[in-house]
C-alpha positions in Angstrom: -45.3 -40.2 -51.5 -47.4 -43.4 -50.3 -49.6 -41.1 -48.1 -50.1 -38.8 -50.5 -51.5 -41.9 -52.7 -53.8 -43.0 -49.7 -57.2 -40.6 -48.6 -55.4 -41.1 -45.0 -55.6 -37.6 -43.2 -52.8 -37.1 -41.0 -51.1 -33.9 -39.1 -48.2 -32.9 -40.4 -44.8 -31.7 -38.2 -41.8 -30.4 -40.4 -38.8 -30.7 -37.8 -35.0 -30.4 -37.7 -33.1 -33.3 -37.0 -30.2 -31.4 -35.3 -33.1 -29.7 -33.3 -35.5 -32.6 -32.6 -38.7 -31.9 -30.3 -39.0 -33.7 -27.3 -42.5 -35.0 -28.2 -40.6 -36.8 -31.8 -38.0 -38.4 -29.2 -41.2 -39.4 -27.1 -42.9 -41.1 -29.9 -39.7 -43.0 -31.0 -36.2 -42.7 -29.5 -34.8 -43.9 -32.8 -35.0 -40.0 -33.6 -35.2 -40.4 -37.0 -38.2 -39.4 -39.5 -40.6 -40.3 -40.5 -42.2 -41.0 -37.5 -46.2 -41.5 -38.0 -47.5 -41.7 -34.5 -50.8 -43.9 -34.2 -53.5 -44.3 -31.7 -53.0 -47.8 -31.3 -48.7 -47.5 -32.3 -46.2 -46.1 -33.5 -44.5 -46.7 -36.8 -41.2 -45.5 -37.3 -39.7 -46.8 -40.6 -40.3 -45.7 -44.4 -41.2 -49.1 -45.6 -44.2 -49.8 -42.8 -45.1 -45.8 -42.9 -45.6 -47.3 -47.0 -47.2 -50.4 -46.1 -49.7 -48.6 -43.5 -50.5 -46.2 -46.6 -51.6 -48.4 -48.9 -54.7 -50.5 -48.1 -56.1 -52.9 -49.8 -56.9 -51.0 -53.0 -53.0 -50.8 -53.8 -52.4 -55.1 -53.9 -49.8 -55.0 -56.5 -48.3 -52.3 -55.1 -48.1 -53.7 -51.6 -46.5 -56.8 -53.8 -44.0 -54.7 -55.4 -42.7 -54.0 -51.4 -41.7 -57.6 -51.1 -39.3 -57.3 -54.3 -35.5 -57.9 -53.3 -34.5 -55.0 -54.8 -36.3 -53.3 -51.7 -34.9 -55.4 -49.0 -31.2 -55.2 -50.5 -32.5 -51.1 -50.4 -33.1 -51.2 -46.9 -30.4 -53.2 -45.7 -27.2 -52.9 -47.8 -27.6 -49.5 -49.6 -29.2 -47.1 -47.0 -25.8 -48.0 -44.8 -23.5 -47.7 -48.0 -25.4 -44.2 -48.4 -25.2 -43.0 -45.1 -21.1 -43.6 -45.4 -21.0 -41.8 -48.9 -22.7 -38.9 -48.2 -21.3 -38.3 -44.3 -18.0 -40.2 -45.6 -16.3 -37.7 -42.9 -17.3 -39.6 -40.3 -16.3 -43.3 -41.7 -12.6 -42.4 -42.5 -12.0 -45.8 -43.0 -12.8 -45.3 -46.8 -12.2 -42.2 -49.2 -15.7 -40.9 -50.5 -14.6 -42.6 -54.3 -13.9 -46.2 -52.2 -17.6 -45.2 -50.8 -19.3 -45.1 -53.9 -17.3 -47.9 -55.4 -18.9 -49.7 -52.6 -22.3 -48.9 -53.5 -22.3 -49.7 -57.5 -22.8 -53.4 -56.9 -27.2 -51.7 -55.9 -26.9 -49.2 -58.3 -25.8 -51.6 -61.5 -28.8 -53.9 -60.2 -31.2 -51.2 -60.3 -29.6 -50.7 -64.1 -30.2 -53.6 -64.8 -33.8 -54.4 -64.1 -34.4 -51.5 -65.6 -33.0 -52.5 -68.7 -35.2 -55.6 -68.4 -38.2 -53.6 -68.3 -37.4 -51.2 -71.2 -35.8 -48.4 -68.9 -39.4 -46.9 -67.8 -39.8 -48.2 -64.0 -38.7 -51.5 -61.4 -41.3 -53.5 -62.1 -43.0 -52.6 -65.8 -44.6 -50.0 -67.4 -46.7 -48.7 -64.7 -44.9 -46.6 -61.6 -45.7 -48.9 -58.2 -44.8 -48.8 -54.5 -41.2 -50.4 -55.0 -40.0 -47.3 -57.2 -41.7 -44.7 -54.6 -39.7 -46.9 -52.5 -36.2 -46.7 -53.5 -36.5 -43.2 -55.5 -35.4 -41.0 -52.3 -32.3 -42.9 -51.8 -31.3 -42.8 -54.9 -31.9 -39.2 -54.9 -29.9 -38.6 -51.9 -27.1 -40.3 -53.2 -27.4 -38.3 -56.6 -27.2 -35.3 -55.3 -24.3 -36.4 -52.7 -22.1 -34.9 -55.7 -24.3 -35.0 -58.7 -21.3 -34.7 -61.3 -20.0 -37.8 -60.2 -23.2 -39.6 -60.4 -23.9 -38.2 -64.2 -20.7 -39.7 -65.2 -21.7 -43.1 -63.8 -22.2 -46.0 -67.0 -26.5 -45.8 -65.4 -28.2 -44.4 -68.1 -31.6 -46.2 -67.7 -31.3 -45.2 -63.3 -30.5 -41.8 -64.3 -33.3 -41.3 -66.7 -35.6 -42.8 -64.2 -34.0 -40.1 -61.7 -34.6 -37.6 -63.7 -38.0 -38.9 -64.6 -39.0 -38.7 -61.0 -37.6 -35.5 -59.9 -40.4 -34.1 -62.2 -42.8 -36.2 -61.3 -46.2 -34.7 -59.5 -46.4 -37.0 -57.2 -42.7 -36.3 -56.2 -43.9 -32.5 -57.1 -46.9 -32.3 -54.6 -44.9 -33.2 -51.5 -42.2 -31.5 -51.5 -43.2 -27.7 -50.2 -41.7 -27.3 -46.7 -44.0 -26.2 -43.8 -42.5 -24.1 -41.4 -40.4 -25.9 -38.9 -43.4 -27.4 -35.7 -43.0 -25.7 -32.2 -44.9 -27.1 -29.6 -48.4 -25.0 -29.2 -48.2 -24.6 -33.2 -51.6 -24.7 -35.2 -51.8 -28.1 -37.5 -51.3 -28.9 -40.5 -52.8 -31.1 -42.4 -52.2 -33.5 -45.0 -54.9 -35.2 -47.4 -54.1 -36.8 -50.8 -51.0 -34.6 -51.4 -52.6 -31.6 -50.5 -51.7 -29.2 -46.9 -54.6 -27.9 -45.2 -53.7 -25.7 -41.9 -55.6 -25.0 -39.7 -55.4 -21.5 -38.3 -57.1 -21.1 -34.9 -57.4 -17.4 -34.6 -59.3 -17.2 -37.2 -61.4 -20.3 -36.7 -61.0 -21.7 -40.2 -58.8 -24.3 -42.6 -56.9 -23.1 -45.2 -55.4 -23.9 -48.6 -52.8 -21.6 -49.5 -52.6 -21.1 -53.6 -51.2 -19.8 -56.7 -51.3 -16.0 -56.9 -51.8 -15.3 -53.1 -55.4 -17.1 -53.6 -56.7 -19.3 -50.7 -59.5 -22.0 -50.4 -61.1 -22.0 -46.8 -63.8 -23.8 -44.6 -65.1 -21.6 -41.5 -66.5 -22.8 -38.5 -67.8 -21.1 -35.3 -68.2 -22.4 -32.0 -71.8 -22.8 -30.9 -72.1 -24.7 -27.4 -69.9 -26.0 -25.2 -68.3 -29.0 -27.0 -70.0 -28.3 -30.2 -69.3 -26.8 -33.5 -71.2 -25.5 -36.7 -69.0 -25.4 -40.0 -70.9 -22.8 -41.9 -69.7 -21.8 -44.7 -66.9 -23.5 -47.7 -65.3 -21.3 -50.1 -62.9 -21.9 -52.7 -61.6 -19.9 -56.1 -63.7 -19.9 -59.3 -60.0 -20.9 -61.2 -59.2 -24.0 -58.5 -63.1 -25.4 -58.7 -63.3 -29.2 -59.3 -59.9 -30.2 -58.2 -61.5 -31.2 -54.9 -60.2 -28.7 -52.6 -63.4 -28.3 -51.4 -63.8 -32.2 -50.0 -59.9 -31.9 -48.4 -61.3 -28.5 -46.7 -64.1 -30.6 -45.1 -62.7 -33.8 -44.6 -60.2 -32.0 -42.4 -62.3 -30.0 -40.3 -64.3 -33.6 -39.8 -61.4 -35.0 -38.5 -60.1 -32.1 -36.2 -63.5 -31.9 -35.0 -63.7 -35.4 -34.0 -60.1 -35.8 -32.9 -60.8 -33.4 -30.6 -64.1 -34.6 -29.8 -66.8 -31.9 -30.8 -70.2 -32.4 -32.3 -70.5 -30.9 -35.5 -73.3 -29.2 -37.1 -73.3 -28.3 -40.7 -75.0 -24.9 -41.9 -72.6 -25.1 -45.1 -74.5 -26.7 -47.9 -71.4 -28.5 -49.2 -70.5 -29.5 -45.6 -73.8 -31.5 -44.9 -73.4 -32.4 -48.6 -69.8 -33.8 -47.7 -71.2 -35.3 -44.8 -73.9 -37.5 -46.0 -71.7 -38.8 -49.1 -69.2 -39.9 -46.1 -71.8 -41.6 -44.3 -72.9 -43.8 -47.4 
């Protein structure tokens, strides 16, 4: 949810952890997600994948990361999870003595949510520290949600329930088809999945009723291309699909290192607004 927060453009790869590609194990032998693979590093946990996303025009957000509610997140609950929801593996405990282990986290998060009138972690507005801590409480939710509903949480639960209808939760949740190697991109701008379909020599946003938005470009000289034409739905006009098609084929273009021309009037447009 960070990224989709931050105008970072990034290629997207939905993979199987029981199947995991040898170029995921390559970036980081952890082989766990997310892995966001840099030019100049690798980053390889949730909280710095979050702190990479938001620059400098998210400060109080990037504050809200340093709350203790965050560290105690990332280094007493995710364990206390992981042994709840796969309690077959730590037979030690029963899943119940499991959860009873976790409630100490859970009544904190009740708590300073009570403090705050029951809306988010740190006041009225929604900041990094709730996008940081909402999946793990969703995991553990939906470990067996009819024992978490009957949990004394009423503020966490509403807050749950709050953000599993949330659009920024919404926008990021459709599942791409599972990355082979040799795969067209996808790509991923502001929330929203532009792929990138080869054969046809164009970026695409699929849409509601079978609709697409698309940006073409042809292949003019050796190393060079010309983005010629930008077209998207009369009914989707002005929610800026337009500017992710573009920005996109920008950065494929120069990822892969070809010139770009622009016969598309919105292209150059796009361009020269960039360049400002």
């Amino acid at each position: 949810m960070a990224l989709s927060q931050s105008s970072l453009i990034y290629e997207h790869r939905e993979v199987l952890l029981k199947d995991k590609p040898d170029e995921m194990l390559a970036a980081s032998a952890k082989g766990t997600v997310p892995v966001l693979v840099l030019a100049e590093r690798v980053i390889d946990e949730s909280i710095d994948v979050m702190r990479y996303a938001l620059d400098d025009n998210h400060q109080l957000e990037l504050v809200s990361l340093d709350d203790e509610l965050v560290l105690q997140n990332d280094e007493e609950f995710k364990p206390l999870l992981d042994r709840y929801k796969y309690f077959e593996r730590y037979p030690e405990l029963s899943q119940s003595e499991h959860l009873q282990k976790a409630l100490p986290y859970l009544n904190a998060l009740e708590k300073r949510l009570d403090e705050y009138g029951g809306a988010f972690l740190n006041g009225a507005v929604a900041q990094a520290i709730d996008m940081a801590i909402f999946p793990f409480i969703r995991q553990f939710a939906f470990t067996d949600k009819a024992k978490f509903d009957a949990l004394d949480l009423p503020n966490t639960q509403a807050w749950l329930k709050a953000w599993l209808h949330d659009e920024r939760f919404l926008k990021v949740m459709p599942k791409l088809p599972v990355w082979q190697h040799g795969d067209d991109a996808s790509f991923v701008q502001l929330g929203v999945v532009v792929q990138h379909r080869s054969d046809a020599q164009s970026f695409v946003i699929e849409l509601p009723e079978e609709e697409t938005a698309i940006v073409r470009y042809r292949y003019i000289n050796e190393g060079e291309i010309d983005i010629f034409t930008t077209q998207v739905p009369v009914s989707q006009r002005g929610a800026g699909l337009a500017a992710r098609l573009v920005d996109v084929a920008f950065f494929w273009a120069e990822k892969n290192q070809y010139e770009i021309k622009t016969s598309c009037w919105y292209a150059e447009k796009r361009a020269n607004s960039l360049q400002r």
